[in-house]
C-alpha positions as CSV (number, residue, x, y, z in Angstrom):
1,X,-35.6,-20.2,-27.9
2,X,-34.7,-18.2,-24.7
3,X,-31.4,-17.1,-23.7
4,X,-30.8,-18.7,-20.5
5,X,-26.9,-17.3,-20.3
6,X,-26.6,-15.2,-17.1
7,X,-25.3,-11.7,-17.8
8,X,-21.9,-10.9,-16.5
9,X,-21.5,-8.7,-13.3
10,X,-19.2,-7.3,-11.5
11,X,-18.9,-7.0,-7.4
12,X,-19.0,-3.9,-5.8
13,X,-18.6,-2.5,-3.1
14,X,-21.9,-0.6,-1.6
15,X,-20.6,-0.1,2.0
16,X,-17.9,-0.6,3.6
17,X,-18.0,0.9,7.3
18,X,-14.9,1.7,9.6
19,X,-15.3,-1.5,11.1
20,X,-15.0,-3.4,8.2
21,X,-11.7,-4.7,6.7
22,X,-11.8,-2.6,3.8
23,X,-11.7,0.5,5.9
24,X,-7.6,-0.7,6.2
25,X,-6.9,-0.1,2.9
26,X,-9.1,3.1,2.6
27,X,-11.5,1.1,0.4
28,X,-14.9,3.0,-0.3
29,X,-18.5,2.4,-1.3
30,X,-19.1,2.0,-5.0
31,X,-15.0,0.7,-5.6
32,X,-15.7,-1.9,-8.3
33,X,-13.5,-5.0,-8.3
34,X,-12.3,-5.1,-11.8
35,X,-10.0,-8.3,-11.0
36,X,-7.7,-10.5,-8.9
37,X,-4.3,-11.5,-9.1
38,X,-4.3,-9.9,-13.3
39,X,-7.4,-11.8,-14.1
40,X,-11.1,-10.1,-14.3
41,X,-12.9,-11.4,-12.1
42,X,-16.6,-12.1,-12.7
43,X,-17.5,-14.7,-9.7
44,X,-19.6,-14.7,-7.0
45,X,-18.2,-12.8,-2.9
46,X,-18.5,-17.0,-2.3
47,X,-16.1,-17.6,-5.0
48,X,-13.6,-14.8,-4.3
49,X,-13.5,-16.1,-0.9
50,X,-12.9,-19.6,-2.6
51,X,-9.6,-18.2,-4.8
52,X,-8.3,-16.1,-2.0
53,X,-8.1,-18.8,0.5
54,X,-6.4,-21.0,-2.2
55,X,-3.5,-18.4,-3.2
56,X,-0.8,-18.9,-0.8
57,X,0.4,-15.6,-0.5
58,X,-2.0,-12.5,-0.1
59,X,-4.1,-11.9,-3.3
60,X,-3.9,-8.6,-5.4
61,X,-7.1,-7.4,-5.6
62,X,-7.6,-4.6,-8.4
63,X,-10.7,-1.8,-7.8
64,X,-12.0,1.0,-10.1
65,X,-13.3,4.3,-8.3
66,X,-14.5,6.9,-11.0
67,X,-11.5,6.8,-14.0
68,X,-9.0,5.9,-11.1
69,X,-7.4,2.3,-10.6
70,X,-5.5,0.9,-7.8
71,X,-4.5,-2.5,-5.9
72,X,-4.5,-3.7,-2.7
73,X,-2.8,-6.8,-1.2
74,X,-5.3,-8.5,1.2
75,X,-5.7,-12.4,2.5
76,X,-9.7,-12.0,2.8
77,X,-12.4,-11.0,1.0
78,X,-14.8,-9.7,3.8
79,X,-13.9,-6.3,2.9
80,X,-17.0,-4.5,3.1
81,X,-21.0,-5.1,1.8
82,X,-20.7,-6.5,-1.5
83,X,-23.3,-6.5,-4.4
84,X,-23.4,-7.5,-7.7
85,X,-24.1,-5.2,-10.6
86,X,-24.4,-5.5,-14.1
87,X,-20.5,-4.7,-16.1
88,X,-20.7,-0.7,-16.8
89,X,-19.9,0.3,-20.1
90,X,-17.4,2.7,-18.5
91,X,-15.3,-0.1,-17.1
92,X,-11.5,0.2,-17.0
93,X,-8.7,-2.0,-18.3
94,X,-7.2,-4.2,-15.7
95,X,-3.9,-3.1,-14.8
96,X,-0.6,-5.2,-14.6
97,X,0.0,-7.1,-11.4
98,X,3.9,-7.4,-10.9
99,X,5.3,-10.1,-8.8
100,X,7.1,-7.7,-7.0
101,X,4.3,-6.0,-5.4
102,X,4.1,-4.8,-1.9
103,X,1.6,-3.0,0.5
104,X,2.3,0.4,0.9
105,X,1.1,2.4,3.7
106,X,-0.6,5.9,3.0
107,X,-0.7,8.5,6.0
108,X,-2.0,12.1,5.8
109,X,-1.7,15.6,8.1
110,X,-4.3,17.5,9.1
111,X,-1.9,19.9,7.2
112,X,-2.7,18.6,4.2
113,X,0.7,16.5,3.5
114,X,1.2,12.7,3.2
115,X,3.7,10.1,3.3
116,X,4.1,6.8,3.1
117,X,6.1,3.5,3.6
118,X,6.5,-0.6,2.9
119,X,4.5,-2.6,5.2
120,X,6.7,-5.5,4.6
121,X,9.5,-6.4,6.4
122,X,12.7,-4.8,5.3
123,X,15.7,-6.8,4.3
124,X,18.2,-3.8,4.3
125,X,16.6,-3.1,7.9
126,X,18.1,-6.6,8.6
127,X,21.7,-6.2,7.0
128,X,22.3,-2.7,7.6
129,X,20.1,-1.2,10.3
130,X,21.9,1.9,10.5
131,X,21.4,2.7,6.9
132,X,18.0,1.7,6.7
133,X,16.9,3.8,10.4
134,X,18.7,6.7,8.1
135,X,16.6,6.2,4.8
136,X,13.7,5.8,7.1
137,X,14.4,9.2,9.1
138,X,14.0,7.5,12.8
139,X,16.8,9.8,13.7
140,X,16.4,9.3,17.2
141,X,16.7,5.2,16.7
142,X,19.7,5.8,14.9
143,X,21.0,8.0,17.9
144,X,20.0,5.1,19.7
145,X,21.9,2.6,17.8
146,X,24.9,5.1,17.5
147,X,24.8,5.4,21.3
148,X,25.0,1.8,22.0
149,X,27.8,0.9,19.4
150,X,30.2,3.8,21.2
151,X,29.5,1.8,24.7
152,X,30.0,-1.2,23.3
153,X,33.6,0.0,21.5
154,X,36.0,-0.3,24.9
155,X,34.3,-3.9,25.2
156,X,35.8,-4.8,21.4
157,X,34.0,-5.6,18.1
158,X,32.6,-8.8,19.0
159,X,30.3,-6.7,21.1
160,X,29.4,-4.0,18.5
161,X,28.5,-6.8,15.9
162,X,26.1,-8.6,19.0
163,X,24.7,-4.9,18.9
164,X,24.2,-4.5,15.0
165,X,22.5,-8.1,14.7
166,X,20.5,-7.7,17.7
167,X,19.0,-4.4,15.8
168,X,18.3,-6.1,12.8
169,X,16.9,-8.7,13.8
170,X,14.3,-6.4,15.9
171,X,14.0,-4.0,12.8
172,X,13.2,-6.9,10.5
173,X,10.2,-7.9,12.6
174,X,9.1,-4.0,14.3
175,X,10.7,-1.7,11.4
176,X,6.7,-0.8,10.5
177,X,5.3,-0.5,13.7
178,X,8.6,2.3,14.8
179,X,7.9,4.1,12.0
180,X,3.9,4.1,12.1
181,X,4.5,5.8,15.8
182,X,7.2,8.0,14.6
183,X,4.4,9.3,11.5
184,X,1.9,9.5,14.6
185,X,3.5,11.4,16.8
186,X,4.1,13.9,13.2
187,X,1.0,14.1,13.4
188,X,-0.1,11.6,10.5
189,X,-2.5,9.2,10.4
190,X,-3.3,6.4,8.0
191,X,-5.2,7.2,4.9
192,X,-5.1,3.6,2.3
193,X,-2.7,1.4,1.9
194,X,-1.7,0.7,-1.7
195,X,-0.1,-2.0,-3.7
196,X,2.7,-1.0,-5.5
197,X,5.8,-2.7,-7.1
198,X,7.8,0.6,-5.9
199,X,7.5,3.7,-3.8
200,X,7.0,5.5,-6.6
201,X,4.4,3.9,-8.0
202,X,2.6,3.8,-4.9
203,X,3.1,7.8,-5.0
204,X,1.6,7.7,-8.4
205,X,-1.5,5.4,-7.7
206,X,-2.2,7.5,-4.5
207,X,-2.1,10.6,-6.8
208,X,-4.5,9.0,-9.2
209,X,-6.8,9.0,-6.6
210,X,-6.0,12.9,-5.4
211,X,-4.2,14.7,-7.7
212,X,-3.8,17.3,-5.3
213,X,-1.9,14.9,-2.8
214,X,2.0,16.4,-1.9
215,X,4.3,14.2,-0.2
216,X,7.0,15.3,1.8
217,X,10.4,15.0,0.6
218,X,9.3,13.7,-3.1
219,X,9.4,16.1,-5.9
220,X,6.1,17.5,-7.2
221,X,4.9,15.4,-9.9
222,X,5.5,17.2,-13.5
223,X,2.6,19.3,-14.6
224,X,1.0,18.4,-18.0
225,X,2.3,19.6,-21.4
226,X,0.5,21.5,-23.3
227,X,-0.7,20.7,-27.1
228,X,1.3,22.6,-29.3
229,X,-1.5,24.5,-30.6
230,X,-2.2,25.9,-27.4
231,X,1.5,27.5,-27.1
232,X,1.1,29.8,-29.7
């Protein structure tokens, strides 16, 4: 009797042009989709569409590209050309999927350097917008801010506390776009964008994809021990 079981595949994408969604996220031709929201996925581009549209929040999609593995956070599945493929035997584990991640922005120089930041809305930006146009080195918004607070100090503190709302609230909502244009006018320009539960770990996933990536004002990642034999 004949096996009529379909064989599992996987998606992948074959193109995806700098038109296309996946261009955002710095997605590439032959990036495998390994799974969605922690679970393999084996379904049809139909199907994805299907499950992304029912998750409320944006779905974390998981891609292989050679022995490297990485997430993005995307509300649509119209990333690229998709195609399916049989499962290679050299597929890799799928990784965790926090509940804590967020979309992390990757820009690069022409020089060579990157950098990178949350593309969610920051809730220290909305508390404490000094401290957060600090840790975000907008130094000349924080000038700004400084600037406006001494005006506002002969008119009394109910003035100065208008001020420091009115900033957060703006912050919350423009914090990424202020400090896109500050990266721009550096020089940098958008590479991927990365899911990550951490800056760190979106450091470290970019890595894994170019382990010769340096990012300003991190330390150098630690370089690999060596067996003991090798030491002598």
């Amino acid at each position: 009797m004949a096996d009529d079981k379909t064989p599992e595949s996987v998606l992948v994408l074959k193109r995806c042009r700098t038109e296309d969604a996946g261009h955002v996220f710095g997605l590439r031709g032959g990036d495998i989709l390994l799974g969605v929201n922690g679970t393999a996925w084996r379904g049809s581009v139909a199907a994805l569409q299907k499950r992304i549209l029912q998750h409320p929040a944006p779905s974390a999609l998981s891609f292989q590209r050679k022995d490297a593995v990485f997430t993005i956070l995307t509300d649509r599945a119209d990333l690229g050309q998709w195609q399916a493929e049989p499962v290679p035997q050299t597929l890799a584990a799928l990784p965790d999927t926090p509940e804590t991640l967020r979309n992390w922005e990757i820009v690069a120089s022409p020089r060579g350097g990157h950098d990178l930041f949350s593309t969610a809305p920051s809730l220290l930006a909305l508390v404490a917008p000094p401290i957060w146009l600090a840790q975000s080195r907008l130094w000349s918004g924080l000038a700004l801010f400084v600037a406006v607070c001494a005006l506002g100090l002969p008119v009394g503190w109910p003035l100065i506390g208008c001020v420091w709302l009115a900033a957060g609230l703006h912050l919350w909502r423009n914090g990424v776009q202020h400090q896109r244009l500050a990266l721009q006018l550096e020089g940098y320009s958008r590479a991927a964008i990365i899911a990550a539960a951490s800056e760190a770990s979106a450091m470290a996933g970019w890595r894994a994809l170019n382990p010769n990536a340096r990012f300003r004002f991190a330390a150098p990642p630690a370089p690999a021990k060596q067996p003991a034999s090798e030491l002598g």
